[in-house]
N, C-alpha and C positions, 0 to 999 in steps of 0.2 A: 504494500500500500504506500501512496505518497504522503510527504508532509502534511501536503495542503488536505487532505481526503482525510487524514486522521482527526486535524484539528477543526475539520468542520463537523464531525461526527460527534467531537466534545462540545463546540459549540452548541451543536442541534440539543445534546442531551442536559446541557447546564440550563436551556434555553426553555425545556420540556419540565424540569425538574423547581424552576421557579415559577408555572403558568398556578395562581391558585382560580380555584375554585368561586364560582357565584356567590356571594353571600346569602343569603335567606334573610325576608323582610323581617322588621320587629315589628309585633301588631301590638298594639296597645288596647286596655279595654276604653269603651266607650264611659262617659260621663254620662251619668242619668240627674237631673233638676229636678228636685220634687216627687212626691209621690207615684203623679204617674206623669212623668218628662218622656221627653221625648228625648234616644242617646245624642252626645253630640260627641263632636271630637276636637282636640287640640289642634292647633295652627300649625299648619303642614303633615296634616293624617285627614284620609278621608275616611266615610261609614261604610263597612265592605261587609260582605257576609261569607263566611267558608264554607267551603263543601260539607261540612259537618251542621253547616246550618247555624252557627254562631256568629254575634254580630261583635263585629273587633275595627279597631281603627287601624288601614295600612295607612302605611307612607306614602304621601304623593310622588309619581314618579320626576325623574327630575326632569328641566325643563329643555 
């Protein structure tokens, strides 16, 4: 093998070995007002509901 072949091979593999992962959003729970409120959310979270059918604040994506 050549020089240049080896150390593109290190390159590639340093290059593979730094790539991380997507984060996963934080959801926060919804703020209820009063007895029977309606949820709201904090300033930069919207009102979203999960597959599990729970109501949580995501993050607004960015812009």
């Amino acid at each position: 093998m050549k020089p240049f072949h080896i150390a593109a091979a290190g390159l590639a593999l340093t290059v593979a070995a730094c790539a991380q992962p997507e984060p996963e959003p934080v959801y926060l729970q919804p703020i209820y007002e009063g007895k029977a409120g309606e949820p709201t959310c904090s300033a930069g979270y919207v009102l979203s509901t999960l597959e599990s059918g729970a109501l949580v604040c995501a993050p607004l994506p960015p812009a």
